[in-house]
C-alpha positions in Angstrom: 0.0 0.0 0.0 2.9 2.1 0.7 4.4 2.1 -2.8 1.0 3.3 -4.2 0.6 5.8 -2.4 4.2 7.3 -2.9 4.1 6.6 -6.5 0.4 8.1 -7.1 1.8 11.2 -5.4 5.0 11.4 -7.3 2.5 11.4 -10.6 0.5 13.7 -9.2 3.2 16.1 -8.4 4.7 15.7 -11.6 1.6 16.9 -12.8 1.2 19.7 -11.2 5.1 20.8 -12.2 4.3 20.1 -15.8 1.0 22.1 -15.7 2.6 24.8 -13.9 5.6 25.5 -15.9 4.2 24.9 -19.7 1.2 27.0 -19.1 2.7 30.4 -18.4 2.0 30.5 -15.0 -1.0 32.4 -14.8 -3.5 33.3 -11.6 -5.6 30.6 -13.8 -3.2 27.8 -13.8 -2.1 28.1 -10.2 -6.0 27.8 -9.3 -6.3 24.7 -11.8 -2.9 22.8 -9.6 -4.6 23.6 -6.6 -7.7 22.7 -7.1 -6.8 19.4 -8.9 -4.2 19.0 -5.6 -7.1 19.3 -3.1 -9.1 17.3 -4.9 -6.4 14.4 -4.8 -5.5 15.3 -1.1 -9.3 14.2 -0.5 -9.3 11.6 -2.6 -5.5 9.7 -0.7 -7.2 11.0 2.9 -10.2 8.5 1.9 -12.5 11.8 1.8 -14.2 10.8 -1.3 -17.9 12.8 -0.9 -15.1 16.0 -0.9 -12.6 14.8 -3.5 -16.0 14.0 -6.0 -17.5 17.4 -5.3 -13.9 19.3 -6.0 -12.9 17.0 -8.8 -16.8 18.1 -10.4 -16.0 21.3 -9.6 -12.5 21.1 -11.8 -14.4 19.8 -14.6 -17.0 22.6 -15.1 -14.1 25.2 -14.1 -11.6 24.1 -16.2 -13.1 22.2 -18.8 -10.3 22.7 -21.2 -7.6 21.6 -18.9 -4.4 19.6 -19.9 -4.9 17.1 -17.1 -8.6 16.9 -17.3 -7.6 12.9 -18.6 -6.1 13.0 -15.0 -9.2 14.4 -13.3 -11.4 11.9 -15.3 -8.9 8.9 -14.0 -9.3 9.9 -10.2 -12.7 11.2 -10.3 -13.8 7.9 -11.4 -11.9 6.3 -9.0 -13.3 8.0 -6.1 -16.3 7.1 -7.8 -15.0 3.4 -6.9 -14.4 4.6 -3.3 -18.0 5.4 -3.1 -19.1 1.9 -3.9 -20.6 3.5 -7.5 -19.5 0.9 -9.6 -21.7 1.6 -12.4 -20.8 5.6 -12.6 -16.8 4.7 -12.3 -17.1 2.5 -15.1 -18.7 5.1 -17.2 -16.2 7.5 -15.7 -13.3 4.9 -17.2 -14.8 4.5 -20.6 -15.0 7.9 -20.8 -11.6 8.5 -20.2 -10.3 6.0 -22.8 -12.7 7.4 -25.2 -11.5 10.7 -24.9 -7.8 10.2 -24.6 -7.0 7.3 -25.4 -3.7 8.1 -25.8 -3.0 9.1 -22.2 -0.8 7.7 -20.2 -3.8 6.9 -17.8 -6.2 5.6 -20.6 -4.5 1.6 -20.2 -4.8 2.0 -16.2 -8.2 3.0 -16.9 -9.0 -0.1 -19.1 -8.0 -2.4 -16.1 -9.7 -0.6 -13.6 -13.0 -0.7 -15.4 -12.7 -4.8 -15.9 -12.7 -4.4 -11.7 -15.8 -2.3 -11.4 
């Protein structure tokens, strides 16, 4: 359990770096890496009612967002940690639908044979 958690939150702060330095840094982007950050937080503290209502939140803010592929991976599954099987495996087909070139678009395949 240890090793996922320290390598989800290495990929999530990779993220964030990678959003925050190719976007220009704007009041805008540092509002996106926090909110997707808080979001996450919730989500690894096993807060998932919070880390569904800010990782919604994300999508309608930032709807365009480079790591909305991200949101859509972890959104879906705190969807899982809710026990809303039927919704995360939407969530996942959604994902791979959309980006299926994403680096998250094979975990997603394997996590929706488990929902």
């Amino acid at each position: 359990m240890g090793n996922i958690f320290y390598t989800n939150t290495a990929v999530v702060v990779c993220l964030l770096i990678v959003m925050f330095c190719s976007s220009g840094n704007s009041l805008a982007d540092v509002r996106e890496a926090e909110l997707f950050e808080k979001a996450y937080e919730y989500y690894i503290n096993y807060n998932p009612g919070k880390a569904l209502e800010t990782f919604n939140l994300f999508q309608q803010q930032f709807p365009d967002s480079s790591a909305l592929y991200s949101v859509l991976f972890w959104r879906a599954k705190t969807l899982m940690q809710l026990k809303r099987s039927e919704e995360a495996a939407m969530g996942f087909r959604k994902l791979r639908e959309v980006f299926p070139e994403s680096s998250y678009s094979l975990f997603a395949e394997k996590e929706g044979r488990l929902t």
